[in-house]
N, C-alpha and C positions, 0 to 999 in steps of 0.2 A: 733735207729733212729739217733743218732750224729752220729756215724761210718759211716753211709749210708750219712748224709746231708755234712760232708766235704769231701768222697768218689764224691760224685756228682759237689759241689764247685769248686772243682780242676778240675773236666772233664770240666763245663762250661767254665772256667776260663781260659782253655788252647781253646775252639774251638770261644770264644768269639774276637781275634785278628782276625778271619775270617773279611776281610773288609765288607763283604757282610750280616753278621749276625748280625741281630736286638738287639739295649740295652735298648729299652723302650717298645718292645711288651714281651708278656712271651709267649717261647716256652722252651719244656722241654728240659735236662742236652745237650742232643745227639740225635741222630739217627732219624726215622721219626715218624712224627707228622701226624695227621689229626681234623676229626668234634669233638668240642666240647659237652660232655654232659652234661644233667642241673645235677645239683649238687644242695645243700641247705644251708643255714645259721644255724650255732649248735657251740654252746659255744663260739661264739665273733668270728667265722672263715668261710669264703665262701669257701666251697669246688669246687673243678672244676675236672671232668673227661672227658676224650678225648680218642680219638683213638691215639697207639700209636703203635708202633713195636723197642722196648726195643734193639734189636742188627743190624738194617739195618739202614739205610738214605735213599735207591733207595725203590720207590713206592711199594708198594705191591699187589701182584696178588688175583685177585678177591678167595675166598675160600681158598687160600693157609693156612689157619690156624698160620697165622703172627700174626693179630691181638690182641693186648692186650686191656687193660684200665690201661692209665697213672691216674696220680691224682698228684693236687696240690689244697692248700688253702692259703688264704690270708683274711688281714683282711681289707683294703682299695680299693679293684682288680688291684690295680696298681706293689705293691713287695706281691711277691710267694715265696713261700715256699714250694719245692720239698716234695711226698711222694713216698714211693715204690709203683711198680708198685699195681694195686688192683684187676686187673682179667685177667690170663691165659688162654689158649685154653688146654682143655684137652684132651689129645689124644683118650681115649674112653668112652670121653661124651659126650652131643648134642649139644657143642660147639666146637667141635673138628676145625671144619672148619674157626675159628675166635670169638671173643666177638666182635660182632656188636654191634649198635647203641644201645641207650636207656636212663633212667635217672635214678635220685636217688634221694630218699627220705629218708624222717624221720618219720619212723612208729612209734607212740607213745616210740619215746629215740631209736628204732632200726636203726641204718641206714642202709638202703636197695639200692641193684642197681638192676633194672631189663633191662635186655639186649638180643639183637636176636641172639643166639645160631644158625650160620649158622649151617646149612643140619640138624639140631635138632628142635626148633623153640623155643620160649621163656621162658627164664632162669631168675633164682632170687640168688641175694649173701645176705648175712649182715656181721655185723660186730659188734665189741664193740664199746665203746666211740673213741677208741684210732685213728678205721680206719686206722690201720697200716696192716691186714691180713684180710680177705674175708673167709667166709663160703659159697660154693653152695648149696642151699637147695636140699634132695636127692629126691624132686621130681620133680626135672629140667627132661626136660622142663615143665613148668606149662601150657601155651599152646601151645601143637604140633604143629608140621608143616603140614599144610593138608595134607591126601592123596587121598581125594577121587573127588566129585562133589560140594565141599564146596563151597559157595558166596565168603567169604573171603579168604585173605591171608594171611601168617605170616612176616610180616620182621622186619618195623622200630619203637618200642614202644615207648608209652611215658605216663605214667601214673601219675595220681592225685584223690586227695580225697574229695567225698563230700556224705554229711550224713554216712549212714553205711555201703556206698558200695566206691569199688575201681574200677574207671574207666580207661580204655583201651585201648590208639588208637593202633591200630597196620597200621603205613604208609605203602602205597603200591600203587597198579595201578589196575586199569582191562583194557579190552585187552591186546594186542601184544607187547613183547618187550617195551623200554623206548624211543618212539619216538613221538615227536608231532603231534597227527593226528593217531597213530596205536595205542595209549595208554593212560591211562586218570587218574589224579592222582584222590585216594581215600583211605579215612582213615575209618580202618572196627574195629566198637567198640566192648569190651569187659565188662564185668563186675564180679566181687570178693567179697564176705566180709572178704574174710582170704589173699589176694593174692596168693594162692595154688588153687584155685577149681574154675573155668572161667566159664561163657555162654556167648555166643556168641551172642550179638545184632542187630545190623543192622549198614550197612554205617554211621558214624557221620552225612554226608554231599551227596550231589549230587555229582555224579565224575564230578571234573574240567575239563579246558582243557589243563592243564599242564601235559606233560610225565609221570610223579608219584609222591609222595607226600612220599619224602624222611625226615626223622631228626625232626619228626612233634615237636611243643614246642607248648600248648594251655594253655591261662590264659585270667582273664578276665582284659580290662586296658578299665579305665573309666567305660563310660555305655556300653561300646561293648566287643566282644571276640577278641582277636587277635589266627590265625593258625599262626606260623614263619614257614616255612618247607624250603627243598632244590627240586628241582631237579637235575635229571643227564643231562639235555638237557640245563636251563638255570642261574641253582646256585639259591644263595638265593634270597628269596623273601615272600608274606603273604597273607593272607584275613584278612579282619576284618567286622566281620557282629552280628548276632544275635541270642545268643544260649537259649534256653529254651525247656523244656521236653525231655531234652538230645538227640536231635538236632540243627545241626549249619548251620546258614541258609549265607552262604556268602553275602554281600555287596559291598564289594569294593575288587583290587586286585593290589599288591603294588610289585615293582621287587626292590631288593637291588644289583642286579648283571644284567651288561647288555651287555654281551658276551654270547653264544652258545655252548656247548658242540655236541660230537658223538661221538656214541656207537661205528662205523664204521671207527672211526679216522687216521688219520696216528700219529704214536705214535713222541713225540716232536714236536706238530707243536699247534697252539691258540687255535686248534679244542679237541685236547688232554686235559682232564678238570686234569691229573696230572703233567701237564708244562704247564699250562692256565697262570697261576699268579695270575687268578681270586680269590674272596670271594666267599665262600661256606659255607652252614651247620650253619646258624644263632642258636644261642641258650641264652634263659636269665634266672634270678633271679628276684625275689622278694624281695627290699632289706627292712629291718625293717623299713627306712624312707617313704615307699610309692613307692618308685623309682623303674621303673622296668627297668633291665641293663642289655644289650646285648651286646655278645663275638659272633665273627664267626670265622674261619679257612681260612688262607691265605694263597692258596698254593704257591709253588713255578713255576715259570717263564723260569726256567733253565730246557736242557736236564734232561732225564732222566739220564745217566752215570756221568753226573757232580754231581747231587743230590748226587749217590752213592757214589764219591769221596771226595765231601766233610765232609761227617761225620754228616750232619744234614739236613734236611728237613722239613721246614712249621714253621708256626708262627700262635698264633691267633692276632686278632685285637684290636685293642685298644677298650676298653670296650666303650659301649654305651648308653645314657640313651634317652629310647623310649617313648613315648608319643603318645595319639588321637588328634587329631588335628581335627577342625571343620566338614572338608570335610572327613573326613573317611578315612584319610591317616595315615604315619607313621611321626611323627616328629622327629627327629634324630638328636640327639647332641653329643657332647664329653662328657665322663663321666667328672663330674666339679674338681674331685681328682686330673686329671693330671696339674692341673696348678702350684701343688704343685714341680714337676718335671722342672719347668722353672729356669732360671739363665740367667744372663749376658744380659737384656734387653736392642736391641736397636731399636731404631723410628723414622720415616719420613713421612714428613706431606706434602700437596700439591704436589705431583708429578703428574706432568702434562703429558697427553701421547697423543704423537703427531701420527693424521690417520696415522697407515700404518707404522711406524716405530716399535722400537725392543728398548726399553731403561734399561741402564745397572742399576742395581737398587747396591749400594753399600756399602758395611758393613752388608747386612744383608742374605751373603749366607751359605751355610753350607750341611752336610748331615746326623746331627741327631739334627734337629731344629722343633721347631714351628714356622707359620708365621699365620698372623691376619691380612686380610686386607679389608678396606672398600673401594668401587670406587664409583664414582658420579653416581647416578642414570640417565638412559636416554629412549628413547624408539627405539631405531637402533643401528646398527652393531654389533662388541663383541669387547670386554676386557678379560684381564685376565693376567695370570701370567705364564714365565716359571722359572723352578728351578733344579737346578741340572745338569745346564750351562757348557760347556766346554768355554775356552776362546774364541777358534773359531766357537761355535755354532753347530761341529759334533756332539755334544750330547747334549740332551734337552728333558725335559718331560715338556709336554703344557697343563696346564688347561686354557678351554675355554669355555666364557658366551659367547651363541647366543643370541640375542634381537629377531631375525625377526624367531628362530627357539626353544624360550624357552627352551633351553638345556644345560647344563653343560656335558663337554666332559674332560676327560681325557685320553690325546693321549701320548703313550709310544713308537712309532714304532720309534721313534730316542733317545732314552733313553742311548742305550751303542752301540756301534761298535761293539761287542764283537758277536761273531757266537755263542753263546753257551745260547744264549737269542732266546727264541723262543715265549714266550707270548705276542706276539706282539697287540694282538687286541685292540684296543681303545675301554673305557665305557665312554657311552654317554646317561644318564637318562635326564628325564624331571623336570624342574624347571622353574614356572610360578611367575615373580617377578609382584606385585602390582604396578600402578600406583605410582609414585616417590620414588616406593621399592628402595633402591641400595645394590644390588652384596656384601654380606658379606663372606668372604671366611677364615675359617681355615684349612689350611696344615699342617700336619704331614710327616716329613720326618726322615726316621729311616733307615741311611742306605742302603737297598732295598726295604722299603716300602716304599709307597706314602699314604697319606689317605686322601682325600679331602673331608671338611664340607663346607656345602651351606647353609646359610639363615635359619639354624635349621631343612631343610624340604629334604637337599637330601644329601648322602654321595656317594664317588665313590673312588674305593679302587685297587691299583696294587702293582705289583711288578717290580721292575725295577733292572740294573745293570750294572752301568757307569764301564768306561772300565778305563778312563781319569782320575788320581787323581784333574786335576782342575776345574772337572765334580760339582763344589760346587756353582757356581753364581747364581744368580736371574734375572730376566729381567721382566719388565712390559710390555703390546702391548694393544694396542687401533686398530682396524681393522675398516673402512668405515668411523670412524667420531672420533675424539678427544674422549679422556677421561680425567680423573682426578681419582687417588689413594689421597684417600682424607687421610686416614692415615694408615702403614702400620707398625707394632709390629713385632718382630723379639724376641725368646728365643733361646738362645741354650737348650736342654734337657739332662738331669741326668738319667746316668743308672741307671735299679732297681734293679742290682744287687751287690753286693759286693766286692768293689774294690780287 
């Protein structure tokens, strides 16, 4: 394991000078990244597994047998600690075709991954304490891949324990392909006492009306259930409603990603969910405090061929802590660790913003910073913030509060000059601020990422790539009536990795 951890150091260390490569998100040594899997807490350490392809950077073809499972742990989710990889594709087993999705547990001290053994169907590893090598059990797959007139299907698992039995979801769809309207997301349960010997139960849930219910992650937060899943049509997003007699009855329905994918895409273009820029693939923990904390998968924004050139691909997000909020939505914060990452604090109070202008906001730009800022509350027009300024304003990413349209938008189509940026689509979710609420906003700027927090109640997440080294300003803007940035906090942020 040292041989292997300053083997990797050094790799990091040398593709870290990438202008474009994140120092406060963790994405593994090299090459490409994809969905985080849950992992668990075992001996003071979060474990985290993902999708990974150990020798490429350019995306990986569906079945091509790329597929691995990276792993790393940490004890805070802020600094990681690389491990070797944990699951290969075997050439003539029932994962030959990739280690898909899935998670990992801790079977009484065993730690276990169970994952979708593309063209095989579902697969189980363990390991010792050390989780430095993976055993496949030899009766992979555990549950096949259909062959016949089966209800269910086999793909995205995610299993959990309660009383004597181990339960099952296997994500999937019924009907046609992955399109909105020919296809309907659905999670078809299973059940084990050994995880070796399955029966097949019934749908969790009624099919939604989402294209398919990819990445599922189910626990319970509060008095409710939360589903986290992805789709391929519109990224991540949830239910949260009411599970008993093991069924889950949806209630409410929450998007964390508000761009569009196709199956049908032109390849490099916003529609392409592997040059989107978009957040994908939410997944969380249980942490010993109560706290339940979400990671998701940020891809990258760039051509496909540049991804390839550059040596690395994808990033996850700054971890998240989730919460039920009154109305049956998600509340959504910064994990409160990263504050710990702050340095060089500066602040400015009463900045006044005049309808309709563009005001240079000064000393508090950058492009691997936090900013913190509050504006007067009002009930018309919008506010907001841009950052990542060129002097002459050919580059700008615009976060924007509508009043008359309740919406937080995050617009990147003038981000960088640069042709080789193709994630162009603006996310633009709902945010309903209360009578004399005012507009509380944390940004996250890491290089290429943006990460934008609202009011505890919405996040909206991209990828960007200023072309302009003086691509680093801030400006504040008031649109139809006056505002006020009542006060506005400025950190630079500390890599988590070792100088």
């Amino acid at each position: 394991m040292e041989h292997f951890t300053e083997k990797i150091n050094l790799l990091r260390k040398q593709l870290n000078t990438d202008k474009f490569r994140p120092l406060y998100h963790y994405q593994p040594p090299a090459n490409w990244t994809g969905d985080p899997r849950s992992g668990f807490f075992m001996n003071g350490l979060y474990h985290m597994f993902f999708q990974n392809v150990p020798y490429q950077s350019s995306p990986p073809e569906p079945a091509d047998g790329s597929i691995h499972w990276g792993h790393a742990a940490s004890k805070d989710f802020i600094h990681w600690t690389d491990f070797p990889v944990a699951l290969t594709p075997s050439p003539d087993g029932p994962d030959n075709g990739g280690c898909f999705y899935g998670n990992a547990v801790n079977n009484e001290g065993i730690p276990t991954l169970i994952y979708y053994g593309v063209r095989g169907g579902i697969c189980i590893a363990t390991s010792d304490d050390d989780m430095i090598t993976w055993d496949k059990s030899v009766h992979n797959p555990v549950i096949p891949a259909p062959t016949g007139d089966e209800e269910w299907k086999v793909h995205d698992p995610f299993v959990w324990k309660n009383g004597d039995y181990w339960y099952c979801i296997n994500g999937s769809q019924t009907g046609e392909g992955r399109q909105i309207g020919t296809s309907y997301d659905a999670g078809f349960m299973f059940r084990s006492k050994d995880m070796i010997t399955w029966e097949y139960m019934y749908p969790l849930y009624e099919p939604g009306k989402e294209s398919d219910l990819a990445v599922p992650d189910f626990f319970k937060l509060g008095d409710k259930h939360c589903l986290l899943f992805a789709s391929h049509t519109r990224g991540a997003q949830y239910y949260i409603g009411t599970y008993a007699n093991n069924k889950f009855v949806p209630e409410s329905h929450g998007r964390m990603n508000f761009t569009r994918f196709s199956s049908s895409h032109d390849r490099n273009s916003p529609d392409d969910m592997m040059t989107s820029g978009d957040m994908q693939s939410p997944f969380s923990w249980n942490a010993p405090d109560g706290r339940r904390i979400m990671i998701s998968w940020v891809i990258e924004g760039r051509t496909r061929e540049v991804q390839t050139s550059s040596g690395w691909s994808g990033t996850m997000s700054l971890p998240r802590e989730i919460s039920l909020s009154d109305d049956n939505t998600l509340e959504i914060r910064p994990l409160s660790e990263l504050k710990s990452l702050r340095k060089d604090q500066s602040t400015l109070m009463g900045i006044h913003l005049n309808k309709d202008k563009v005001m240079s906001l000064g000393g508090v730009g950058g492009n691997c910073i936090e900013i913190e800022a509050e504006f007067q509350s009002s009930d018309s027009g919008e506010i907001g913030l841009k950052v990542c300024c060129s002097r002459d304003g050919s580059e700008e990413t615009v976060i924007t509060y509508s009043y008359e349209k309740q919406t937080l938008t995050l617009d990147v189509s003038k981000s960088t000059l640069s042709k080789d940026f193709v994630g162009t689509a603006s996310q633009e979710g709902p945010l309903t601020l209360g009578d004399g609420e005012s507009l509380k906003l944390r940004v996250f700027i890491d290089r290429s990422v943006v990460e934008v927090f609202a009011n505890d109640r919405q996040c909206l997440t991209k990828r960007i790539y200023p072309s302009r080294e003086d691509s680093i300003r801030v400006r504040g803007f008031a649109n139809k009536k006056d505002s006020t940035i009542k006060i506005l906090n400025k950190w630079n942020m500390s890599s988590i990795w070792p100088s």
